[in-house]
Backbone as a chain_set.jsonl record, in Angstrom:
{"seq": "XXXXXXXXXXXXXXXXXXXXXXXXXXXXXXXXXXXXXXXXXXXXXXXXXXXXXXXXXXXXXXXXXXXXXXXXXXXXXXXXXXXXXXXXXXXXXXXXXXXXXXXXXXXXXXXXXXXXXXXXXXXXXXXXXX", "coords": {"N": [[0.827, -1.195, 0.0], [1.851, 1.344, 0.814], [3.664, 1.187, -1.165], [2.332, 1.774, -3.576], [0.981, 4.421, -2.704], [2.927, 5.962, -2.711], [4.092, 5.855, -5.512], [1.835, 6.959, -6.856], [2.184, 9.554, -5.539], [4.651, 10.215, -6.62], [3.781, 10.239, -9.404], [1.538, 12.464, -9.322], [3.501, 14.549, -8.669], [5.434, 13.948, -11.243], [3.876, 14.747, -13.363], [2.246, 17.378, -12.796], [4.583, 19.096, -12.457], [5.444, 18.858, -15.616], [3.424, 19.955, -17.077], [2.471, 22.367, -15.732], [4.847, 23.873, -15.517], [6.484, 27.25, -15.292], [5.104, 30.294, -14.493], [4.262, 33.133, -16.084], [4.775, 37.157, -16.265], [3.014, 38.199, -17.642], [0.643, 36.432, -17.644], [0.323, 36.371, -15.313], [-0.854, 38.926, -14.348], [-2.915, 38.926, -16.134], [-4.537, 36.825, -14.918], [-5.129, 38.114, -12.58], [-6.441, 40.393, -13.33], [-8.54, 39.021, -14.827], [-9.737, 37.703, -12.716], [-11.215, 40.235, -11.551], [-9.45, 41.962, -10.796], [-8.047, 44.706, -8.14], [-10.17, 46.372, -6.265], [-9.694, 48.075, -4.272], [-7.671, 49.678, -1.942], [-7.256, 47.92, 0.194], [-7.792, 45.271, -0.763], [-6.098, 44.828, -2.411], [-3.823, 44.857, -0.925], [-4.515, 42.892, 1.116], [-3.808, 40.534, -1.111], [-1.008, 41.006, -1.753], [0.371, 40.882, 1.091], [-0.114, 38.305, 1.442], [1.428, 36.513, -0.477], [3.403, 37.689, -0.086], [3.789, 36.379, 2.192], [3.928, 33.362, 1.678], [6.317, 33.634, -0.339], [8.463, 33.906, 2.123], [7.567, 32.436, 3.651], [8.405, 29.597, 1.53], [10.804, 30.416, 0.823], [12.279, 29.614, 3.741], [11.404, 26.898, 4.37], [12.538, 25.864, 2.085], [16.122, 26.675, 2.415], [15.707, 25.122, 5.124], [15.899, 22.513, 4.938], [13.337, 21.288, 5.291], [12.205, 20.438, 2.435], [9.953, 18.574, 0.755], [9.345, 17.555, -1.789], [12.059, 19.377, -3.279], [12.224, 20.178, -5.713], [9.471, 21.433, -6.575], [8.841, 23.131, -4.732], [10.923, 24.512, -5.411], [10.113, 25.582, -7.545], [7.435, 26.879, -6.995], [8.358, 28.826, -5.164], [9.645, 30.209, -7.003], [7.542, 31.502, -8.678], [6.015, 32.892, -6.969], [8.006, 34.779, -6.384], [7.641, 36.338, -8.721], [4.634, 36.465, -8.69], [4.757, 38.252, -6.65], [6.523, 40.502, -7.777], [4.79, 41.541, -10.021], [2.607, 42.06, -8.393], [3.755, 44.586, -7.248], [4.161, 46.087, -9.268], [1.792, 46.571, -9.883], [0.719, 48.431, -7.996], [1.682, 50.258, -7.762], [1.182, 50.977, -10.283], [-1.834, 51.126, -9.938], [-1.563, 53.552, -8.244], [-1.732, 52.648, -5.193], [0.879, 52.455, -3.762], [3.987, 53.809, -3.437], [6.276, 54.491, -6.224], [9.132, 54.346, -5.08], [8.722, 52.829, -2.799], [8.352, 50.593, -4.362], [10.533, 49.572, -5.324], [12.075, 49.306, -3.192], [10.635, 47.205, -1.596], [11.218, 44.968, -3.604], [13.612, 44.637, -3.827], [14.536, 43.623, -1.158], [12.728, 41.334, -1.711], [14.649, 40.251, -3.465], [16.812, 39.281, -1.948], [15.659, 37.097, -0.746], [15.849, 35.547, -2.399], [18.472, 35.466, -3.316], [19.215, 34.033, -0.967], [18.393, 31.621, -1.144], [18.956, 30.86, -3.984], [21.657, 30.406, -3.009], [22.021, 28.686, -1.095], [21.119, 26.727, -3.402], [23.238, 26.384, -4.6], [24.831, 25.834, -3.189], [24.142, 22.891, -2.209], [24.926, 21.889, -4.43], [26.501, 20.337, -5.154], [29.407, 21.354, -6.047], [28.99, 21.686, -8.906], [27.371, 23.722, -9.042], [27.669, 27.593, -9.293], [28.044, 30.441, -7.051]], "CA": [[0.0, 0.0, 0.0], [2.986, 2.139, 0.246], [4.631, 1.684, -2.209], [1.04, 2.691, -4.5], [1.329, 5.979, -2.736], [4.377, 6.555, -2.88], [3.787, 5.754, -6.702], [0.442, 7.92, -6.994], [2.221, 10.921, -5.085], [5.525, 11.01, -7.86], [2.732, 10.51, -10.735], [0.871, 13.965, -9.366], [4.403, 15.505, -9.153], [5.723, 14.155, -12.0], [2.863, 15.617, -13.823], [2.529, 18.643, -12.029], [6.278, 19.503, -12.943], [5.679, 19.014, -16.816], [2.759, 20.463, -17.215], [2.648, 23.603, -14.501], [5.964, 25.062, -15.534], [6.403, 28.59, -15.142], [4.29, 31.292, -15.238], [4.757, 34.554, -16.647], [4.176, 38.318, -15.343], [1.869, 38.377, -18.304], [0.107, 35.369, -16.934], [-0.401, 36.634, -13.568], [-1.497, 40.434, -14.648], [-3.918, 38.597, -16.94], [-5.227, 36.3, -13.709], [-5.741, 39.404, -11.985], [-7.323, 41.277, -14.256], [-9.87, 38.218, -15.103], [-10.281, 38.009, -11.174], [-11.965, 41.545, -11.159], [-8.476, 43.266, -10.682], [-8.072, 44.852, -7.318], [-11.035, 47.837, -6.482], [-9.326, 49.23, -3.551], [-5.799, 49.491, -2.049], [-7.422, 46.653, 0.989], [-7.819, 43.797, -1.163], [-4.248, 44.614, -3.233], [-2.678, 44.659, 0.379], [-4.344, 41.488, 1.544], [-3.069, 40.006, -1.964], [0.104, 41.337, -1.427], [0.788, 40.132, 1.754], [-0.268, 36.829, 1.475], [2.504, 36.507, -1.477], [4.804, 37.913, 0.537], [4.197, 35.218, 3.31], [4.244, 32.633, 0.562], [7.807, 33.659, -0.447], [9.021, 34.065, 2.704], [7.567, 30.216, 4.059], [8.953, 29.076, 0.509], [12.694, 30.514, 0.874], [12.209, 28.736, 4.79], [11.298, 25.479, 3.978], [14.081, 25.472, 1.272], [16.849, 26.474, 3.458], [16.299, 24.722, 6.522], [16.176, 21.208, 4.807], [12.034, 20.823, 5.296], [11.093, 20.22, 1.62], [9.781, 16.779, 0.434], [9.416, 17.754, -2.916], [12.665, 20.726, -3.697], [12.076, 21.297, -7.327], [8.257, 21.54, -6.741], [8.873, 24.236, -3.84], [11.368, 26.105, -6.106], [8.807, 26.328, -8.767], [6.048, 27.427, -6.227], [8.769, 30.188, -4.98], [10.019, 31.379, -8.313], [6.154, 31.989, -9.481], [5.745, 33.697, -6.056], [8.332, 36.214, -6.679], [6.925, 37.06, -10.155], [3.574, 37.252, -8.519], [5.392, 39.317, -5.587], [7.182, 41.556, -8.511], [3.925, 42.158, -10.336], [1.633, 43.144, -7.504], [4.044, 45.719, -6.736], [3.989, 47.035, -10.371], [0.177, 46.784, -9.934], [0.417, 48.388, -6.642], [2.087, 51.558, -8.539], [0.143, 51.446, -11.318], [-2.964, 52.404, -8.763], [-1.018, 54.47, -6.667], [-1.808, 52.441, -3.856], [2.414, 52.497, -3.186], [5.135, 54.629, -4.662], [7.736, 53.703, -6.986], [10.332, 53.927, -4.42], [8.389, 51.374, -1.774], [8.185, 49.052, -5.081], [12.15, 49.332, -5.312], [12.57, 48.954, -1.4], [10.4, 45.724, -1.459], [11.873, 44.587, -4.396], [15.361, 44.605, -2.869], [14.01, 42.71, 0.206], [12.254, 39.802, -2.112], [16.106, 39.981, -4.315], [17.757, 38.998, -0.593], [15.49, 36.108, -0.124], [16.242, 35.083, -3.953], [19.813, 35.066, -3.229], [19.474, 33.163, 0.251], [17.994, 30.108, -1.994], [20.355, 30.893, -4.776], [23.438, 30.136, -2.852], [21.973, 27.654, -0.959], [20.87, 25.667, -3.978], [24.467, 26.318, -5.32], [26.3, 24.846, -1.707], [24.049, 21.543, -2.53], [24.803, 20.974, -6.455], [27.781, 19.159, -5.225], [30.669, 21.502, -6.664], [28.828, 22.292, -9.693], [26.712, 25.425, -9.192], [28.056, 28.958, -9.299], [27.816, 30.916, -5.143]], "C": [[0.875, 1.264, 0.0], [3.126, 2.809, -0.278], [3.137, 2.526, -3.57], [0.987, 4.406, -4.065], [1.697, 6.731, -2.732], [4.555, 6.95, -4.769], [2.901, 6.869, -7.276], [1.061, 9.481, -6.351], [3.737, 11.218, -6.45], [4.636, 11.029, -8.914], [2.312, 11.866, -10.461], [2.231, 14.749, -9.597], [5.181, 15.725, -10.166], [4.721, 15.282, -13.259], [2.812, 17.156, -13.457], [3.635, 19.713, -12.527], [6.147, 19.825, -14.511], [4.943, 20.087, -17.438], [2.156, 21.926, -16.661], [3.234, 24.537, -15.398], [5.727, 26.76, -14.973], [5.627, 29.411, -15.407], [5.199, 32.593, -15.203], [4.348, 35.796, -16.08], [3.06, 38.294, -16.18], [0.634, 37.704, -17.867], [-0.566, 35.531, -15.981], [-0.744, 38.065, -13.428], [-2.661, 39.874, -15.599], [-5.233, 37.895, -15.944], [-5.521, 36.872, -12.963], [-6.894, 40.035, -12.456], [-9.033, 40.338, -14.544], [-10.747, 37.815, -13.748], [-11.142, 39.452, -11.016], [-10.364, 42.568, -10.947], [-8.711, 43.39, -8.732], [-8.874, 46.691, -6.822], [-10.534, 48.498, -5.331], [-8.109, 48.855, -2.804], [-6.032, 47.943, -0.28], [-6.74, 45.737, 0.342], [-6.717, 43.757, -1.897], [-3.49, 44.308, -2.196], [-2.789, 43.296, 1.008], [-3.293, 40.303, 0.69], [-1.726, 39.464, -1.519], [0.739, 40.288, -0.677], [0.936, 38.951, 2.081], [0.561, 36.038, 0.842], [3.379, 36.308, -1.04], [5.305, 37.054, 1.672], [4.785, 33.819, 2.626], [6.034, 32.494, 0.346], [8.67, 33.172, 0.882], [9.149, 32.408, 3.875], [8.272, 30.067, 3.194], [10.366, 29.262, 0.94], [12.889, 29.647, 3.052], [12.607, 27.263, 4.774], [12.473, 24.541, 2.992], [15.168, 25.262, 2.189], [16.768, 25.936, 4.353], [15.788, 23.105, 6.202], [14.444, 20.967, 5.139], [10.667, 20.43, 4.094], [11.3, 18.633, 1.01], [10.113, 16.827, -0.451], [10.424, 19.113, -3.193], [12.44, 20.984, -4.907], [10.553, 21.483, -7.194], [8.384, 22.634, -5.85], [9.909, 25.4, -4.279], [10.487, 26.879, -6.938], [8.111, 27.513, -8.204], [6.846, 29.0, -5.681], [9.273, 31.312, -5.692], [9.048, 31.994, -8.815], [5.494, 32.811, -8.072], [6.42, 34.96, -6.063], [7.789, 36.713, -7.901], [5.657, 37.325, -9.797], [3.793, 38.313, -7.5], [5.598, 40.849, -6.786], [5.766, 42.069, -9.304], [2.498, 43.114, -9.142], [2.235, 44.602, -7.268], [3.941, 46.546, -7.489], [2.213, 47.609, -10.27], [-0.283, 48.066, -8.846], [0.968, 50.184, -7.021], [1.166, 52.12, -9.523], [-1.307, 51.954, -10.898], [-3.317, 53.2, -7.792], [-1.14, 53.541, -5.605], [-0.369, 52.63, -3.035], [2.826, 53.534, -4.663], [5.678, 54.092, -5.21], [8.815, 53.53, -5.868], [10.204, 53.139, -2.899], [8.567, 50.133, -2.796], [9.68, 48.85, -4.915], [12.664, 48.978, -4.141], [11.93, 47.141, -1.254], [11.227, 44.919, -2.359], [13.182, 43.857, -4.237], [15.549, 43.728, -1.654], [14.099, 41.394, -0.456], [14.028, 39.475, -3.181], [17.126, 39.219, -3.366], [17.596, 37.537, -0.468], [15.945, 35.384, -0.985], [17.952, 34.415, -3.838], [20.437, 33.948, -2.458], [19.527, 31.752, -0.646], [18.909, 29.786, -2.984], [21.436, 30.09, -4.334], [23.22, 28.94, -1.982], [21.192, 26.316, -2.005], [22.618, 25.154, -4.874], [25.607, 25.372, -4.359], [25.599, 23.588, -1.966], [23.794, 21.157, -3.818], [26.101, 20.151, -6.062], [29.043, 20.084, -6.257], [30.248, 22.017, -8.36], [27.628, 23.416, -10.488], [27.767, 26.544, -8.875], [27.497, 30.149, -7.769], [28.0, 32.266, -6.383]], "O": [[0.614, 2.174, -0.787], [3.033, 4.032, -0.378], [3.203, 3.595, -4.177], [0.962, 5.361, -4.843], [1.345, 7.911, -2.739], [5.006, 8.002, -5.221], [3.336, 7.621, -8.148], [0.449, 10.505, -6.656], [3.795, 12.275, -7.079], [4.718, 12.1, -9.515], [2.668, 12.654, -11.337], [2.275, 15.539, -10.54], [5.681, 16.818, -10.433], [5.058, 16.35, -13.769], [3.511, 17.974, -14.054], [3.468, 20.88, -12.883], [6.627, 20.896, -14.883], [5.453, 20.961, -18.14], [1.322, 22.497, -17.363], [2.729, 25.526, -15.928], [4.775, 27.18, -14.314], [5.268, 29.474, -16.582], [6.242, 32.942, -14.65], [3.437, 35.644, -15.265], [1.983, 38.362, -15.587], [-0.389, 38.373, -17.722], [-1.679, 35.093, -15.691], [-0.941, 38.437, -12.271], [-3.499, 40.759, -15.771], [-6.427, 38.18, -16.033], [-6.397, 36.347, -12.275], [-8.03, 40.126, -11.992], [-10.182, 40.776, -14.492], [-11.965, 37.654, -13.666], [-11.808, 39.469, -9.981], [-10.375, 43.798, -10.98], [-9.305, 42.536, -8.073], [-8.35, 47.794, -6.975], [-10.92, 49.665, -5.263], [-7.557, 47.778, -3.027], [-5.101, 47.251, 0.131], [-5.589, 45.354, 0.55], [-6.246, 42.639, -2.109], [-2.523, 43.562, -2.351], [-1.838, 42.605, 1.374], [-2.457, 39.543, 1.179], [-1.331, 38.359, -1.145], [1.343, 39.296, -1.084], [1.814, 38.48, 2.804], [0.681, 34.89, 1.272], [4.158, 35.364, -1.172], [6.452, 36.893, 2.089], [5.849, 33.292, 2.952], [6.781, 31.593, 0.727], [9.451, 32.224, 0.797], [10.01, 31.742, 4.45], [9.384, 30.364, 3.632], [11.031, 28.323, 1.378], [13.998, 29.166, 3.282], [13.651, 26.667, 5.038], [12.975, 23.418, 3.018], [15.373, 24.179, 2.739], [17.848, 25.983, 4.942], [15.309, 22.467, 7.14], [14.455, 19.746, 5.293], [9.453, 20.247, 4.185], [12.262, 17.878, 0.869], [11.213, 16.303, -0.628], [9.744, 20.125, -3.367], [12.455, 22.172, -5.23], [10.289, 21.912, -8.317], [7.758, 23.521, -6.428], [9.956, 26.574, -3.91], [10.194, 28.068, -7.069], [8.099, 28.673, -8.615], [6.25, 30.077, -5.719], [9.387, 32.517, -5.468], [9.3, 33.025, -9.438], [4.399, 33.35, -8.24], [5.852, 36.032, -5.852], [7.461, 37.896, -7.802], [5.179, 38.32, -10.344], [3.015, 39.267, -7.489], [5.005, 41.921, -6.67], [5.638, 43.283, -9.148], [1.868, 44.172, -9.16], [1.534, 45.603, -7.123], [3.693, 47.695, -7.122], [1.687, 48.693, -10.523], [-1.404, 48.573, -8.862], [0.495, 51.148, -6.419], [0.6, 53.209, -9.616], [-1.855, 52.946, -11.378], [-4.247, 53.509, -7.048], [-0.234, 53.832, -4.824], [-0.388, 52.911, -1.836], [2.474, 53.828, -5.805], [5.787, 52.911, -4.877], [9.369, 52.431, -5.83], [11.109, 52.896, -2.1], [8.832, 48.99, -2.424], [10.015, 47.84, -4.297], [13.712, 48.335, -4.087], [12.587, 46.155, -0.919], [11.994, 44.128, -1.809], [13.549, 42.716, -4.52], [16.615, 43.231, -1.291], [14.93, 40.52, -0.208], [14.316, 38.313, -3.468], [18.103, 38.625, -3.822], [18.508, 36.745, -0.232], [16.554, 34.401, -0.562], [18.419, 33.322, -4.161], [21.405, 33.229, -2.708], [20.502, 31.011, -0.773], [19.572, 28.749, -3.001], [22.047, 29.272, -5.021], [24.116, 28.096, -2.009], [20.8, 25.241, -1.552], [22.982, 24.127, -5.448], [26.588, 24.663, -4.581], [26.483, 22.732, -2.017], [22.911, 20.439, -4.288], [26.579, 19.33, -6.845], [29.556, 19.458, -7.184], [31.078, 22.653, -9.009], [27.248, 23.737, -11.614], [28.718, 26.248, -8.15], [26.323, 30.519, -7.793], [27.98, 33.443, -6.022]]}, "num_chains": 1, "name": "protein.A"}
């Protein structure tokens, strides 16, 4: 019995993995937009933040050795900063923030980017780039 779900859980991730891939800013300004968009600077901030927790579990779970699946939790954190990096454009584009809070967050979510970075580079075994 197991081993079947052990079987049945790489089938969803193999899948998952092929088919998922990456999304795009276009992608996720388009999934907005077909959502209703955001009518007041609340529901962009709940967004927001919820993103920003997202990332910030995601680069966690990486670093401190707690993911089952690591290429399925890089995915999930690389398509979190692109939805991170577009809210903030969004987040300009209706005033709700300035340009120079988007560049301050920005710089924040580039930190956590790096954390994962260098720790996916200390476990390639000698052939990633720190």
């Amino acid at each position: 019995m197991k081993r079947f779900i052990m079987f049945m859980v790489m089938i969803v991730a193999l899948v998952s993995a092929v088919f998922a891939g990456g999304i795009s800013e276009q992608n996720v300004r388009d999934e907005y937009e077909k959502a209703g968009g955001f009518p007041n600077r609340d529901a962009w901030l709940y967004e927001f933040n919820s993103i920003a927790n997202k990332i910030v579990t995601g680069s966690n779970n990486i670093l401190g050795g707690k993911s089952y699946m690591p290429n399925i939790d890089k995915m999930n954190f690389d398509n979190d900063c692109i939805r991170y990096k577009v809210l903030l454009d969004i987040g300009v584009e209706l005033k709700y923030i300035t340009d120079a809070v988007r560049k301050q967050q920005i710089s924040k979510a580039e930190v956590e980017r790096k954390k994962v970075a260098q720790y996916l580079a200390s476990q390639s075994s000698g052939l990633g780039l720190e």
